[in-house]
N, C-alpha and C positions, 0 to 999 in steps of 0.2 A: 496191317503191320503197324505197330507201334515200336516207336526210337527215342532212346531216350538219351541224350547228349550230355554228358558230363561237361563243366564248362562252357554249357551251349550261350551262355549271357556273353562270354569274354567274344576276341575279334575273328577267329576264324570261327568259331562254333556258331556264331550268330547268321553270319552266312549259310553255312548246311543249313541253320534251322528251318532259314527263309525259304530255301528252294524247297525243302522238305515241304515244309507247307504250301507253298506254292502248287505243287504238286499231288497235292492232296492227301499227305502220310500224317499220321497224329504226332507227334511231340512231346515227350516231357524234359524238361530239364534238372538238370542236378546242378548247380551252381554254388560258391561262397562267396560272389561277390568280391574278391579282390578285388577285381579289375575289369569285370563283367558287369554288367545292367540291365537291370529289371526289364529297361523302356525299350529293350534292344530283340525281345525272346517273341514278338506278335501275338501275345494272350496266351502262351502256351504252359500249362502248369509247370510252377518254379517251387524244387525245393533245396532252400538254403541248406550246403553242406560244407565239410571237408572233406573227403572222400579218402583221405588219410587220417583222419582223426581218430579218437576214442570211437565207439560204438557204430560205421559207416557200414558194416556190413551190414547190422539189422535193419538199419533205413536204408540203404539200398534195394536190400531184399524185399522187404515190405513194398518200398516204392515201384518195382518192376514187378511185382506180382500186383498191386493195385492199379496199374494202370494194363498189364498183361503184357509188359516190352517183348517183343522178339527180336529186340538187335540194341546193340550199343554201339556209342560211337563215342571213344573217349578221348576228350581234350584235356583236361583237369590233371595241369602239373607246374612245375617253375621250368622256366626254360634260359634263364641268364648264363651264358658260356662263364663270364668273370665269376659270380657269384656262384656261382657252382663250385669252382675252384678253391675259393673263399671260405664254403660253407658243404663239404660234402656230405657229410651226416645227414644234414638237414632236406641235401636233393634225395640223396637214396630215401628218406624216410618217407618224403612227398610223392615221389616219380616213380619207385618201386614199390611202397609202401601202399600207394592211392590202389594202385594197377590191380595188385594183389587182393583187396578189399574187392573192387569192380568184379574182378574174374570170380572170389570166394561167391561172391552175392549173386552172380550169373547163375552158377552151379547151384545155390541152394533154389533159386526160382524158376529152371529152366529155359533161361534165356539165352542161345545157343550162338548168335551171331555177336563177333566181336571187330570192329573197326579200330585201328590202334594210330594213336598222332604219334608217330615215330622221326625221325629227324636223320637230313644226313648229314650229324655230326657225329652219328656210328662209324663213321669210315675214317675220320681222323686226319689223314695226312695220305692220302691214298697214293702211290708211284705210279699215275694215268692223267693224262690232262682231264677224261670226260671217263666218269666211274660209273659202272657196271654194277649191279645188285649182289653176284659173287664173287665180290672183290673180296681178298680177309679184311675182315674186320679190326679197326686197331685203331678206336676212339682216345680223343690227347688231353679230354676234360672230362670232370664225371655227369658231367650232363650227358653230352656223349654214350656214355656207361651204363646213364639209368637209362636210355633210349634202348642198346643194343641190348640188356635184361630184359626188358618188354615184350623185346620179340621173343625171347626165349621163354619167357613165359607164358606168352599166347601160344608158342606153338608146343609147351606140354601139356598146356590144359585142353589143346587140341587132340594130342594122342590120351591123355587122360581121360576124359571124360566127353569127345565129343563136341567139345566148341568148336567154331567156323572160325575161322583165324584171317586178317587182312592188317599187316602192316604199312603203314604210307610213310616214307623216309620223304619228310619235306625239304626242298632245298630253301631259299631263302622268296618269305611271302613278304607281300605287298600289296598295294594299291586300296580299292574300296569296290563291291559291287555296286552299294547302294552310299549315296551322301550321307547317311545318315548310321551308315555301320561301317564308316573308319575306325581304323584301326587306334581304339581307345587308351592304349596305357604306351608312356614312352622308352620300350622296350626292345624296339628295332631301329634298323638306319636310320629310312626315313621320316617318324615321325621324331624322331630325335635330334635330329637337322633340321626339322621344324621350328621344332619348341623352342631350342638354342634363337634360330631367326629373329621366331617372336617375340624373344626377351632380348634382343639387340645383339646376343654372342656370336662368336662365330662357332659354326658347329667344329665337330672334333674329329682328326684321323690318326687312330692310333696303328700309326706305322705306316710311313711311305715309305722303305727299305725292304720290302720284300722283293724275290724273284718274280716278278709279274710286268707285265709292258709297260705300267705308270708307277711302279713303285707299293701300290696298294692294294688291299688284299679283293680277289674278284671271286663271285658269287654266282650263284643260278639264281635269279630271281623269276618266280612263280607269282601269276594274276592270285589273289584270294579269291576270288570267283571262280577259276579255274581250277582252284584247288579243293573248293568246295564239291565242284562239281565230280571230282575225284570220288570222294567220298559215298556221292550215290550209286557212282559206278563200280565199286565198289562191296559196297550192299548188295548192289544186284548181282553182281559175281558171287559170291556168298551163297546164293541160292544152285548154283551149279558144281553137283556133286563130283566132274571130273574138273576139278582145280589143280592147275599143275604149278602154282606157284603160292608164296602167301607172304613176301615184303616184294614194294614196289617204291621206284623212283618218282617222285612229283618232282617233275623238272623240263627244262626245257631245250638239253643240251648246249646251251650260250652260256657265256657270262658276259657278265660288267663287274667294272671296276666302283670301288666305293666314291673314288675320285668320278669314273663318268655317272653314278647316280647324284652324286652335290651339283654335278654342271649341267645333269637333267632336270632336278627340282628348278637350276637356278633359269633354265629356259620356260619351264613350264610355267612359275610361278610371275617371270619377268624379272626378278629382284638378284642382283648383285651380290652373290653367294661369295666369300670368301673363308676359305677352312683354314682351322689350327691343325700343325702337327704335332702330335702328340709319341710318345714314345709305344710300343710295343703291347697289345693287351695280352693278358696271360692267354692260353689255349686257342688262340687262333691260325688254323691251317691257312697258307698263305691264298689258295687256287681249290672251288671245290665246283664241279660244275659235274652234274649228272646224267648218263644215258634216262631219254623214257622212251628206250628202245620195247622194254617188256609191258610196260602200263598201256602205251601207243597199241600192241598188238596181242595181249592178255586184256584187259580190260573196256577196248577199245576205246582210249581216251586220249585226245590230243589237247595240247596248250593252244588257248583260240586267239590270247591275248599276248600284244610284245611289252615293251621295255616303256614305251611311250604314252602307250595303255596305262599302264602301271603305276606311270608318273604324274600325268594330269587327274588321274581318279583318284590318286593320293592327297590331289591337291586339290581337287575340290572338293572331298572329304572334309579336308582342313579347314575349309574357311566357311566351311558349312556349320561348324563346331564353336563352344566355346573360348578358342581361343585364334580366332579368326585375327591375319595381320591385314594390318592397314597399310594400302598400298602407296 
């Protein structure tokens, strides 16, 4: 078997890679480098792309026939809730547009297995404390949007033509497996409560006025290790022709609050965290925390790591990194 990972450079694609290899699967990468790196992929052939650009089908196709992929595993999209909202055009073009090129260039090279990074910001504002996979669906940004089209389109190019279809509705990732593949662009909570630290600020909470037990909005937070390892399980499901399902939850049925993850950094790292509050960010569901009642028992995959996990491996990520704080 040969896998070829779209955005396999950036933070979570870099993970699969590892274990991929680890385990002894070949690897190519498809990457552009925004926010992904070279030094991050373990030798594995890198080709620079946009995967939504001008001409990505022919090099796709060529690239998965040249190396003879039988699976993908696509990461390669924008994932800013704010910015989305900001710039819709711009996500549908990337995150529907990319998918669409991925699946076209499947089809022309034979490459039958599809792995999809899906997100559970398809659910939106869901009326369940802890959500279920058929809940309706009723995404409140269009990031959200270009997620919930993903899956609609892996699952007609499924009845179309025969693709394997696996969608993973991420809830919210974190931590590091390795010090050395922290999570590189400041894109998420906490490496953004980081950075803030590191330049003296205080980090930001936009919106303690929700319906939630401290005021701030609460999350499922997912090991990235854990959620890589999703990913192989996954593939291997793929392979079994009675599949009774084809989106899953990567979650862990908990939440935390954004406020208990600042007061976790601030134990983990030792340093005297104090936050801004800030007013309300566009598109943010107050409470989103997900069953992995089906993943748990379809896939057989459980979350091996907690909260605390999460937090010290984030953190020595950190200071493992270029912009290491001084204590």
């Amino acid at each position: 078997m040969t896998v070829l990972v779209t955005g396999g450079a950036g933070y979570i694609g870099a993970h699969v890679v590892r274990i991929l290899q680890e385990q002894g699967t070949e690897v190519v990468v498809v990457d552009n480098l925004s926010t992904g790196r070279k030094d991050r992929i373990g030798g594995a052939p890198l080709v620079e792309l946009d995967v939504a650009g001008e001409g990505a089908v022919e090099v796709l196709t060529e690239t998965m026939k040249k190396y003879n992929a039988t699976a993908v595993i696509h990461f390669a999209a924008q994932k800013q809730v704010g910015e989305s909202v900001a710039r819709p055009a711009y996500y549908y073009q990337q995150n529907v547009g990319g998918l669409a090129n991925v699946i076209a260039a499947m089809e022309n090279a034979g490459t039958r297995d599809l792995v999809f990074s899906s997100s559970a910001a398809t659910y939106g504002m869901p009326p369940v404390a802890v959500v279920e996979e058929d809940v309706e669906m009723k995404p409140i940004n269009p990031y959200g949007e270009t997620k919930l089209i993903g899956e609609w389109l892996g699952r007609a190019a499924s009845k179309a033509w025969g693709m394997r279809f696996a969608g993973l509705r991420y809830f919210n990732v974190a931590g590091a497996g390795w010090d050395d593949l922290g999570d590189p662009a400041i894109l998420n909570l906490i490496p953004m409560v980081l950075e803030r630290v590191a330049k003296g600020n205080a980090p930001l909470i936009f919106g303690a006025d929700y319906d939630t037990p401290d005021g701030t909005c609460v999350r499922d937070y997912i090991h990235v290790l854990d959620l890589a390892k999703a990913h192989v399980a996954a593939l291997n499901y793929l392979q079994n022709d009675e599949r009774t399902a084809d989106v899953f939850n990567v979650s862990t049925g908990e939440g935390a609050s954004v406020k208990q993850i600042i007061d976790g950094l601030a134990k983990a790292s030792g340093i005297d965290i104090q936050a801004e509050i800030r007013e309300r960010r566009a598109g943010d569901p107050p409470h989103l925390v997900g069953s992995p009642k089906r993943i748990n028992e379809v896939l057989g995959w459980n979350a091996e790591k907690n909260l605390d996990d999460i937090l010290n491996s984030a953190w020595s990520a950190w200071q493992a990194g270029p912009n290491r704080i001084e204590l």
